[in-house]
C-alpha positions in Angstrom: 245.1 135.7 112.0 242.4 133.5 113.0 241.2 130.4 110.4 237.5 130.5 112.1 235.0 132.6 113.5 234.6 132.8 117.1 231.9 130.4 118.8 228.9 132.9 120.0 228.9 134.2 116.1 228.5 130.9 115.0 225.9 130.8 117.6 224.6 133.9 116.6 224.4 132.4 113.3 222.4 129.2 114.4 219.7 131.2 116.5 218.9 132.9 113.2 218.7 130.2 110.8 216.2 128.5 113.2 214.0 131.2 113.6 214.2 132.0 109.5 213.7 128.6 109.2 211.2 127.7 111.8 207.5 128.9 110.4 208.6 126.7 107.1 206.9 123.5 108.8 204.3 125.5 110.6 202.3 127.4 107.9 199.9 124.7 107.5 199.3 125.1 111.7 198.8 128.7 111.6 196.6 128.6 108.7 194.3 126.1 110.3 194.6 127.6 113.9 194.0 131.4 112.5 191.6 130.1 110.0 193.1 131.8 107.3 193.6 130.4 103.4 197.4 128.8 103.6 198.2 131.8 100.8 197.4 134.4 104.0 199.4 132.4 105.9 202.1 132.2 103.7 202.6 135.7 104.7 204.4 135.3 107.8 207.3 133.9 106.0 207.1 135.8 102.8 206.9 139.1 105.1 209.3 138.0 107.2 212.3 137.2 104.2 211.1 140.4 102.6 211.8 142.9 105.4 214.9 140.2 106.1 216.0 140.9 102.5 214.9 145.3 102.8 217.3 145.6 105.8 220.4 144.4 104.8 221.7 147.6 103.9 221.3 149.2 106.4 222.8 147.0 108.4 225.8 147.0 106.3 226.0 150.9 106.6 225.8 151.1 110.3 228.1 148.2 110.6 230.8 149.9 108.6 230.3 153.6 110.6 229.6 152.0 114.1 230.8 148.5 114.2 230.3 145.0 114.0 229.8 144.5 117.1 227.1 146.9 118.2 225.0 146.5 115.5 225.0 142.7 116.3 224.3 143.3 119.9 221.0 145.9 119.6 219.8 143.9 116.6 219.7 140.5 118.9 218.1 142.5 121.7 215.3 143.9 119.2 214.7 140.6 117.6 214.2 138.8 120.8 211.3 141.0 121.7 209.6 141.0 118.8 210.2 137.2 119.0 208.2 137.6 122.1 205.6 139.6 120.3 205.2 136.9 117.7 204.4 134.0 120.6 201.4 135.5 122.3 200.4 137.2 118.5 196.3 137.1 118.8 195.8 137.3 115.2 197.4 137.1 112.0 197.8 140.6 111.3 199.8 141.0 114.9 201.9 137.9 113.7 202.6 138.8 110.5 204.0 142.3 111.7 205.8 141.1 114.4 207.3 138.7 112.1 208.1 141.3 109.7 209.9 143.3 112.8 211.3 140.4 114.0 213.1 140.0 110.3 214.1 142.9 110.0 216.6 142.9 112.8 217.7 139.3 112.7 218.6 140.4 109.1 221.7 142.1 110.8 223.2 138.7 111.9 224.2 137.2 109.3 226.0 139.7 107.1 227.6 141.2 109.9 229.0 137.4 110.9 229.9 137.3 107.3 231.5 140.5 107.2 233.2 139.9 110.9 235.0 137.1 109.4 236.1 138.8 106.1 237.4 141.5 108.3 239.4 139.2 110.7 240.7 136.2 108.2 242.6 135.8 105.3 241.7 135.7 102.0 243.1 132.4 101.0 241.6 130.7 104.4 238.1 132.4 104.5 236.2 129.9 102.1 236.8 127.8 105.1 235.8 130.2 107.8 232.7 130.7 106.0 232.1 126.9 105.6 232.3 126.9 109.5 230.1 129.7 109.7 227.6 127.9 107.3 228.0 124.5 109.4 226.2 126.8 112.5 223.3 128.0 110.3 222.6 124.3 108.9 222.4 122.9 112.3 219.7 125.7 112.7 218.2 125.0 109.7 218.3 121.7 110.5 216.5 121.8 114.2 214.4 124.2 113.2 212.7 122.6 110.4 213.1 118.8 112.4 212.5 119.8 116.5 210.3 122.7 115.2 208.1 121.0 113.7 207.9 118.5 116.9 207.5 121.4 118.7 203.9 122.5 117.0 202.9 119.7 116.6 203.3 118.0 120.5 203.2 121.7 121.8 201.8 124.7 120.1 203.1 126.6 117.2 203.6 129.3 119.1 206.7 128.1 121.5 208.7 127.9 118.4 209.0 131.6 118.0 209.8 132.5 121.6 213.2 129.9 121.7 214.6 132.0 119.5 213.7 135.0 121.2 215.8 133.8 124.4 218.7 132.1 123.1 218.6 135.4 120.7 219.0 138.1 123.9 221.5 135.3 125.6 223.8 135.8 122.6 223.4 139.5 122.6 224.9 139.5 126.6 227.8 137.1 125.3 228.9 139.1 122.6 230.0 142.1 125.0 233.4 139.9 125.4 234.4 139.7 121.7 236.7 142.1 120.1 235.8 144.4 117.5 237.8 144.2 114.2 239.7 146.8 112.5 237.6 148.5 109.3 238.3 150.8 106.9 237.8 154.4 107.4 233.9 155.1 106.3 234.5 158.6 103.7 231.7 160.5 102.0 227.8 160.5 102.8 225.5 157.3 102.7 224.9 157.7 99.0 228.4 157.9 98.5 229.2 154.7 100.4 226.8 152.8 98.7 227.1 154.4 95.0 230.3 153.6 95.7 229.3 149.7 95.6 226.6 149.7 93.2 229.4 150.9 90.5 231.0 148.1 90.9 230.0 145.6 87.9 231.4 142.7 89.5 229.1 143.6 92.9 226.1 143.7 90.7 226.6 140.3 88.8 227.1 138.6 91.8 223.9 140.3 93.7 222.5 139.5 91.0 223.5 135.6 90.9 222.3 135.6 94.2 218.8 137.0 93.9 218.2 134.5 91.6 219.6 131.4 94.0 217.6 133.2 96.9 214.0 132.4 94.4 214.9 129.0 93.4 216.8 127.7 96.7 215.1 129.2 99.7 211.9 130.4 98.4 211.0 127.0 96.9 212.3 125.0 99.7 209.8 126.8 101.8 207.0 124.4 100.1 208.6 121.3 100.6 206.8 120.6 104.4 203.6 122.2 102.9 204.1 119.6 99.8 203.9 116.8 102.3 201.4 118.0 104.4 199.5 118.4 101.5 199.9 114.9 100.6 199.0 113.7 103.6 201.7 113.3 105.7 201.9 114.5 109.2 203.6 118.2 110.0 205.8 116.6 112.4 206.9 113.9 109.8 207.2 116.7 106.8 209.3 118.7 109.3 212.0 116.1 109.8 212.2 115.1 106.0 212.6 118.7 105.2 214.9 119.0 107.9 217.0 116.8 106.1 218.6 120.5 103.9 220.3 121.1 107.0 221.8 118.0 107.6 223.1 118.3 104.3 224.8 121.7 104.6 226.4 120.3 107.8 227.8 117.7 105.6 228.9 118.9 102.6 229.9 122.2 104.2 232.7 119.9 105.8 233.6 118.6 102.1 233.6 122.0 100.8 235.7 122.8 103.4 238.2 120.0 103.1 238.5 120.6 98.6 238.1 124.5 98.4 241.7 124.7 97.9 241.9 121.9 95.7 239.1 123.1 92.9 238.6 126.1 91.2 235.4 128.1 93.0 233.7 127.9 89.3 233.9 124.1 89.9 232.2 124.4 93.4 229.7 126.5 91.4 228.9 124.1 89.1 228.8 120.6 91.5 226.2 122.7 93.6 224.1 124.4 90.8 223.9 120.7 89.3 222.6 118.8 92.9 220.0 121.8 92.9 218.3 120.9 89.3 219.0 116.9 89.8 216.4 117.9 93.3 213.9 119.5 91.7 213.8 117.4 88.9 213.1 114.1 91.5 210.7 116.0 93.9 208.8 117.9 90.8 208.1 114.2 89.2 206.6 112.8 92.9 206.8 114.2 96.0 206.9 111.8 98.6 208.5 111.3 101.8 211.7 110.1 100.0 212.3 112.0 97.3 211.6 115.4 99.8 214.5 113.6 101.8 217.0 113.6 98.9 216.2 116.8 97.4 216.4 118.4 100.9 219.9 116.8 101.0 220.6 117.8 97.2 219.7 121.3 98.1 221.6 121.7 101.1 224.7 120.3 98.9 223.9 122.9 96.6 223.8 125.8 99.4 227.4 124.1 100.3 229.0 124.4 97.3 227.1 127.3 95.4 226.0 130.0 98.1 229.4 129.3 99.8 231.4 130.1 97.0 229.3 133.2 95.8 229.4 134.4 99.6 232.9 134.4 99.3 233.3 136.2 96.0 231.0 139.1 98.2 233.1 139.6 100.3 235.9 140.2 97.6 234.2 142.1 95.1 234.6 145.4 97.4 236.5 145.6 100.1 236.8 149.1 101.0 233.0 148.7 101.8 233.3 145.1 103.0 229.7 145.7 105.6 227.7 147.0 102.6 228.5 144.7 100.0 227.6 141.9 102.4 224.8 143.5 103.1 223.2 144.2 99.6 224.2 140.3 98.6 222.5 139.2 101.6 219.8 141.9 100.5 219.4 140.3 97.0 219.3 137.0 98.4 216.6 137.2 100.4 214.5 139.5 98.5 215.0 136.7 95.6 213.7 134.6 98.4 210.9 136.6 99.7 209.7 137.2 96.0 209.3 134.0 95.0 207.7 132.8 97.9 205.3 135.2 97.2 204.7 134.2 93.9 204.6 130.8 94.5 201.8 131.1 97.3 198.8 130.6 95.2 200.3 127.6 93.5 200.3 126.2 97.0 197.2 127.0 97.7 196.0 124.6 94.7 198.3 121.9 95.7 200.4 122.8 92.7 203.7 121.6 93.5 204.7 119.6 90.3 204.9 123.0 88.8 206.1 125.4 91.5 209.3 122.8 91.9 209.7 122.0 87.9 209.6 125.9 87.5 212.7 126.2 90.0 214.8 123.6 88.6 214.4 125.0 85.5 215.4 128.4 86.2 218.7 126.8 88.2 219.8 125.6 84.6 220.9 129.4 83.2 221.6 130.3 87.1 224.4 127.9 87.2 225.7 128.3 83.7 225.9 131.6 84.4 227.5 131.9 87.3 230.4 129.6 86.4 231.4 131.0 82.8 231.2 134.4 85.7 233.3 133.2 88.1 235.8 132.1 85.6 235.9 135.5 84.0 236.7 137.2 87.0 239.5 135.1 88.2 240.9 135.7 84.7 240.9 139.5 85.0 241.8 140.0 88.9 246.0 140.7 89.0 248.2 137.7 89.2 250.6 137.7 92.4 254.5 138.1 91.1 
């Protein structure tokens, strides 16, 4: 069996980090360009990791009726024009619903990479597959929030959209040549396949673990770039310091990688859930240009270890429905994301960061006690091999 998923996946996987990724730097642009207040503006990303978040299962359905494959392929095709849609956008309203669009179907990538990989490697190895896979999306993470925010600012906003747009369709050609994996057998109606899930307590604790990382990880996040704008730092300078969380998923992806065997996944919970509070507690008591740097990096260690190890636990929890249950934990995570972006929007707009960042290291306190004293529970109860 194979120990890693194939390249144009992890490709895959990079084109739609950066263009997830990409507006974070940029919101201050398009609210000054558009002449909007930055809480409309907010919008295009809040829209976008809501309808992100809404799609996921059904994704996962088709995915587990009609395969990984072509789901990948017409979702990649789709994105890329509304990509296209989004770069000559003429107002905000066309922006923000070709950004919504343009979510929805790049919200078939990743679960269906993730699930790709929990169909075609080992239990025991896949932590590691996945930490490969994760390594792709931080390097998009990465150049979307550092190059894009070069981009705008040297350029125009707009380019940044349509580069994921093309490498997004050039993916969709390559993916012609890789093999689709053997699934279980989809039985019943689409209520059926999905009750079938959502029964499952263990599904629902972890979807549930991972709403709450998608509010206080990737929701918050978003505001780091705006946080520095706001204090007067240039986008293109804000961009690259927040750019740092992908340099740091790159990194401790590769350590996660190298001691997954070695610790129990409640200790990977708990190292990750501890560098996200120990951020937000150094960026909530002054944001400047360093302590965005380290918290980006502390955050990024926290995807590494946390998300990594509740990613893998997803695609455990129900394996006779591998593609859904992906799909609703990606689901939960980014509609945890999308909400408290939202939320968070008109403490923005008042320059209220102190709060907005103390509020998400707080709530990481219960999210990783929780999760660990959870993860240890369910390694206790699953049957030991003879």
């Amino acid at each position: 069996m194979p120990t890693r998923p194939p390249l144009v996946l992890s490709t895959a996987s990079f084109i739609s980090s950066f263009d997830r990724f990409a507006v974070t730097p940029m919101l201050v642009l398009i609210a000054l360009s558009m002449h909007v207040p930055m809480a409309s503006a907010v919008t295009v990303a809040s829209g976008y990791f809501l309808a992100y978040g809404l799609s996921q299962p059904v994704w996962g359905i088709l995915s587990d009726r009609f395969g990984r494959i072509p789901i990948m392929r017409a979702t990649l095709l789709a994105a890329a024009a509304t990509g296209l849609i989004s770069t000559f956008a003429p107002s905000l309203p066309v922006l923000i619903g070709a950004r919504v669009l343009a979510g929805a179907f790049m919200g078939a990538v990743v679960p269906t990479t993730l699930t790709y990989v929990g169909d075609t490697v080992s239990q025991e190895r896949r932590q590691g597959a996945l930490s490969d896979l994760m390594a792709a999306q931080a390097l998009g993470t990465a150049m979307a929030m550092a190059v894009g925010g070069v981009l705008a600012h040297w350029l125009d906003w707009r380019v940044v959209f349509a580069v994921p747009a093309v490498f997004a369709a050039i993916c969709a050609l390559l993916l012609r040549n890789l093999p689709e994996p053997q699934r279980a057998a989809v039985t019943g109606g689409v209520g059926a396949h999905i009750g079938g899930v959502l029964r499952n307590r263990w599904a629902l604790l972890v979807f549930g673990l991972v709403f709450v990382e998608g509010a206080v990880l990737l929701g918050t996040m978003t505001f780091l770039a705006s946080a520095l704008v706001s204090a007067g730092l240039d986008v293109a300078v804000a961009g690259l310091a927040t750019g740092a969380y992908g340099v740091g998923v790159l990194i401790f992806s590769r350590v996660v990688k190298a001691i997954n065997s070695k610790l129990p996944v409640s200790r990977l919970i708990a190292i990750g859930g501890t560098q996200m509070v120990v951020g937000y507690a150094l960026v909530s008591l002054d944001t400047n240009l360093t302590t965005t740097i380290i918290t980006a990096l502390l955050l990024g260690g926290g995807w590494s270890f946390m998300h990594s190890s509740l990613q893998a636990w997803a695609t455990e929890v129900a394996p006779e429905a591998r593609g859904t249950a992906v799909a609703l934990f990606a689901c939960a995570l980014f509609l945890g994301s999308a909400a408290a972006s939202a939320a968070a929007g008109p403490l923005a707009d008042h320059d209220q960061y102190t709060i907005l960042f103390a509020t998400a290291g707080a709530v990481a306190i219960p999210l990783v006690t929780t999760a660990t004293y959870a993860r240890n529970r369910y390694k206790n109860k699953q049957p030991q091999p003879a």
